[in-house]
C-alpha positions as CSV (number, residue, x, y, z in Angstrom):
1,X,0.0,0.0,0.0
2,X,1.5,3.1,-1.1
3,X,1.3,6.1,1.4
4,X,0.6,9.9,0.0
5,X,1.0,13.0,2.2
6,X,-1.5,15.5,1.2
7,X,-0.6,19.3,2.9
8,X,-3.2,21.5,2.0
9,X,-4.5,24.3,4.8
10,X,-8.1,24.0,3.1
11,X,-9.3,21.3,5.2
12,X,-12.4,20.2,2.9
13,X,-10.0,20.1,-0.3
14,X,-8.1,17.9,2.1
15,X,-10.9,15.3,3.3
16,X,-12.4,15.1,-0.6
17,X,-8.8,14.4,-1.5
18,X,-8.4,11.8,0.9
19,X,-11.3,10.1,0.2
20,X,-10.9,9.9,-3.3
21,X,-7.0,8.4,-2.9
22,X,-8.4,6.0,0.0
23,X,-10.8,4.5,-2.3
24,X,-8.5,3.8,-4.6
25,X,-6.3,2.2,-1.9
26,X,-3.6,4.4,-0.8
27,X,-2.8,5.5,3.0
28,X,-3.1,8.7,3.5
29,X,-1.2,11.3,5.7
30,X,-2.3,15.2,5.7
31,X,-1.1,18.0,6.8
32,X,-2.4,21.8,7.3
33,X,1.0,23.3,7.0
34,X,4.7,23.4,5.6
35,X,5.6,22.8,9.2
36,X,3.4,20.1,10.2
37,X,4.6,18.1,7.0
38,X,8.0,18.2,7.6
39,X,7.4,17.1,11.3
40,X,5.5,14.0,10.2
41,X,8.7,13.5,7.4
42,X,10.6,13.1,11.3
43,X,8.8,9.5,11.8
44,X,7.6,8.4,8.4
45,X,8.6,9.0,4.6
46,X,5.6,9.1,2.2
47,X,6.2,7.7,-1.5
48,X,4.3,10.7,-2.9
49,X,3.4,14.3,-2.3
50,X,0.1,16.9,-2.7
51,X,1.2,20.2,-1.9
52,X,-1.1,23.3,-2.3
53,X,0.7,26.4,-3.5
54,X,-0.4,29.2,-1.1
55,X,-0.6,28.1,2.4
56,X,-0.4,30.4,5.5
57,X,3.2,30.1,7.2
58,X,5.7,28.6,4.0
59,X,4.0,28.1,0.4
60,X,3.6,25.1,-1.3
61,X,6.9,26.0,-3.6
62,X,9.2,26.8,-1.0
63,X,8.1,23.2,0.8
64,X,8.9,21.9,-2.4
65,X,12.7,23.1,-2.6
66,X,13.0,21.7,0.7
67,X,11.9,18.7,0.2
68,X,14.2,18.6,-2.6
69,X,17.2,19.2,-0.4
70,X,16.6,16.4,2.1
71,X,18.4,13.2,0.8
72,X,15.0,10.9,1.8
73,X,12.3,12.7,0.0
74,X,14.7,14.2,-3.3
75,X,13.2,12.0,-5.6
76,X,9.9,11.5,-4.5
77,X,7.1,12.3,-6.8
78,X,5.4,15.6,-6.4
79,X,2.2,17.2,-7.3
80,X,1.1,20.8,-7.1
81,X,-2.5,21.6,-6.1
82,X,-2.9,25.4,-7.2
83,X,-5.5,27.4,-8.2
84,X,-3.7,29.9,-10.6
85,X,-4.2,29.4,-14.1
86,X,-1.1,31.7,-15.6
87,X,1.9,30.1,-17.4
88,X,4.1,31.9,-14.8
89,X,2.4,30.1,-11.9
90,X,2.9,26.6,-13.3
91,X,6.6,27.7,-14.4
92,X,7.2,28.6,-11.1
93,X,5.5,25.4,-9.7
94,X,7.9,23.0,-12.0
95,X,11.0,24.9,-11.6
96,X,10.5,25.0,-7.9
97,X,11.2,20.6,-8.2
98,X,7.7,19.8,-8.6
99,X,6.6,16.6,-11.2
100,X,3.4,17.7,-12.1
101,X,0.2,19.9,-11.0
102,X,-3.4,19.9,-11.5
103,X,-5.4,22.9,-11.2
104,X,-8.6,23.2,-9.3
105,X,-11.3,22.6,-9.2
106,X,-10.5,19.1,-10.8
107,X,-12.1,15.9,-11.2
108,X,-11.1,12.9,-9.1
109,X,-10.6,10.8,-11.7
110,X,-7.7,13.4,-13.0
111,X,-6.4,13.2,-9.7
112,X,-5.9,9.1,-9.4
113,X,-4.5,9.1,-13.1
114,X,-1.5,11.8,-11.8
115,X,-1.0,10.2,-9.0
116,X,-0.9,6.4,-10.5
117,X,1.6,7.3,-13.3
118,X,4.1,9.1,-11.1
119,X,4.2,6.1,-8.6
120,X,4.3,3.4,-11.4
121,X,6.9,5.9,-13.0
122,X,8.8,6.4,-9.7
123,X,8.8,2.4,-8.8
124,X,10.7,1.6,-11.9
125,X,12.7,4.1,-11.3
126,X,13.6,2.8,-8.1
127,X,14.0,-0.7,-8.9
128,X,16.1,-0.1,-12.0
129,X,18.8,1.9,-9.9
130,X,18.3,0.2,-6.3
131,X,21.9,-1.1,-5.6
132,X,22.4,-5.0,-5.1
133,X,22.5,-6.6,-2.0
134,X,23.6,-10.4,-1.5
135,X,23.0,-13.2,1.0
136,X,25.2,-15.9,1.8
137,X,22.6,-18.6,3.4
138,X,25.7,-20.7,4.6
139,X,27.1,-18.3,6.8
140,X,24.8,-15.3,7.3
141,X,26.8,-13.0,5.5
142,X,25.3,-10.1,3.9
143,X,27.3,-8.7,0.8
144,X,26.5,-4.4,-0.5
145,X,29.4,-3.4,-3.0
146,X,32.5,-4.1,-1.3
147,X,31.3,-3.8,1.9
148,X,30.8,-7.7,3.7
149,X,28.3,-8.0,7.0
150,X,28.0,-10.9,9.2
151,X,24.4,-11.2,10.6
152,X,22.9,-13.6,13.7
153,X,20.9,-16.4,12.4
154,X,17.6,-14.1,13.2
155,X,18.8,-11.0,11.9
156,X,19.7,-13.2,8.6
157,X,15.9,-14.7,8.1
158,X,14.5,-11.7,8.9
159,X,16.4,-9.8,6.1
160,X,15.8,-12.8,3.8
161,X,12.5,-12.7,4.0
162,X,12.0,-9.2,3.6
163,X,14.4,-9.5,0.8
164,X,12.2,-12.1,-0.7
165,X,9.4,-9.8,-1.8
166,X,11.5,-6.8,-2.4
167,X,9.7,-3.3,-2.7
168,X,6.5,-4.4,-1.0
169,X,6.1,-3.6,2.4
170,X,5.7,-6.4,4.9
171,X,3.6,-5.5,8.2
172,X,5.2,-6.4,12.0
173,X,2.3,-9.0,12.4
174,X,3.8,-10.6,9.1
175,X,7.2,-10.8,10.0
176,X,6.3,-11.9,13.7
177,X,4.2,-15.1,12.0
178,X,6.4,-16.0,9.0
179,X,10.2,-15.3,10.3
180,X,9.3,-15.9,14.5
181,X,6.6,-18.3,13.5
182,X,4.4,-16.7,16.2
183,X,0.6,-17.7,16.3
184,X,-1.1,-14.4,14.9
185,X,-2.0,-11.7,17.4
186,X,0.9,-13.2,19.5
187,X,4.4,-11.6,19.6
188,X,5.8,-7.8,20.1
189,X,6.8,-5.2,17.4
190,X,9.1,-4.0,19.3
191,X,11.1,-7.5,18.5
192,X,10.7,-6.5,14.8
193,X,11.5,-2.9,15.3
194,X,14.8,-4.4,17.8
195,X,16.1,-6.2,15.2
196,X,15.5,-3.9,11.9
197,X,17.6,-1.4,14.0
198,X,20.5,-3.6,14.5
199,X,20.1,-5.1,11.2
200,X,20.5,-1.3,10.0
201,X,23.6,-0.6,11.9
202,X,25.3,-3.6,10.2
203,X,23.9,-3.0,6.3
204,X,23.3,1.1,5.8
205,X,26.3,3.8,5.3
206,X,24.3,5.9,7.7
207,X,21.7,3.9,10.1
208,X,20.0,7.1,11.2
209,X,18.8,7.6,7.5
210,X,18.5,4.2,6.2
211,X,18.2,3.8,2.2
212,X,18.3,0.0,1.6
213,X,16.2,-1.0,4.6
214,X,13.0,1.5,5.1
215,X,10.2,1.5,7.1
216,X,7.3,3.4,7.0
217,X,5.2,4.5,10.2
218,X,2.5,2.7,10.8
219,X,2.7,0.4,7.6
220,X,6.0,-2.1,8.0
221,X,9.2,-2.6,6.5
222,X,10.3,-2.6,2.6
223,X,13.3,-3.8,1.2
224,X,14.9,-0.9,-1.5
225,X,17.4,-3.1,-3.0
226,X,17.6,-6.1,-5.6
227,X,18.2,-9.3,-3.7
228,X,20.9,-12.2,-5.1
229,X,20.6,-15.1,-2.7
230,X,23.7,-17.6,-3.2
231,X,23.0,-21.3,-1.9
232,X,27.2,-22.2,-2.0
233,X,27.6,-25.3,0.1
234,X,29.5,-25.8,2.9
235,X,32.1,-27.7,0.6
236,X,32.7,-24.7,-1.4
237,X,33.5,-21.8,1.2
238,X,36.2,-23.9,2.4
């Protein structure tokens, strides 16, 4: 389920828009204000943004460069909301880093088109250029580049089997009945979260900004990497 941060201080234009992406399946996060968004971007990253234009303490195009600045949200798609129908204001709206914009009033079905062809676009995107990260089954080593990790025996089968549906997120309640094997409804998140963290420190350049391992608040755990899992025997590491 992909996750959309809508920040719009018009709090009807906020609800319709919400309503419109949840029926089509996608979480939804809002915010009234340049501020507020960035404080949710503290705890959670979105895979797409709705940003209005004018809003009362930064506007939508000075959110925008920042958002363009931070390393975690840099590529993420987009979308201006704005109600200006001059060339200038849409120049001004793309230059400023956004993908695309949709003036209102608009029809929801306009809405869900934008917003489906930047993810699909921005997915590939992902995937083609997501670097390459190997597992050793024999020994629990984890290979990124020319960098080589050695992981406990959990750690390992917890990575492996996020790695084994790679770019989907996978909820705590999953990993806690496939990789624990806990009856369902039995078992803590904060085991998951425990181990993710330590699994981070081992695997990402920077654990505090994780780019290969990601969660997303509320939702689980996706793997931003292509997975190679080698089955050498015990014969041939000797």
């Amino acid at each position: 389920m992909y996750e959309i941060l809508i920040v719009d201080d018009d709090v009807q234009m906020q609800v319709m828009v919400e309503q419109v992406l949840q029926r089509e399946g996608y979480s939804v996060l809002r915010a009234s204000t340049a501020s507020q968004a960035l404080k949710l971007l503290e705890s959670t990253t979105p895979d797409l943004f709705i940003v209005d234009v004018v809003m009362p303490d930064v506007d939508g195009l000075t959110l925008c460069r920042k958002l363009r600045q931070k390393e975690e949200t840099s590529r993420l798609p987009i979308i201006f909301l704005t109600g200006s129908v001059s060339t200038l204001g849409v120049v001004d709206a793309l230059e400023s880093g956004a993908d695309d914009y949709i003036r209102k009033p608009f029809a929801p079905r306009e809405l869900v088109a934008r917003v489906r062809s930047l993810i699909r676009r921005y997915a590939q995107y992902v995937e083609r250029d997501a670097p390459t990260i190997r597992l050793h089954r024999v020994d629990c080593r984890v290979t990124l580049g020319n960098r080589t990790v050695v992981l406990t025996r959990v750690e390992f089968d917890l990575l492996k089997y996020l790695c084994s549906a790679p770019f989907q997120m996978h909820t705590a309640e999953t990993l806690l009945t496939t990789v624990w094997r806990y009856p369902s409804g039995i078992g803590d998140a904060a085991l998951v979260r425990n181990h993710i963290r330590n699994i981070r420190r081992k695997i990402e350049v920077d654990p505090e900004r994780p780019v290969i391992l990601q969660s997303r608040h509320g939702r689980g755990y996706v793997i931003k990497a292509r997975p190679e899992i080698e089955m050498e025997s015990a014969f041939q590491l000797r």
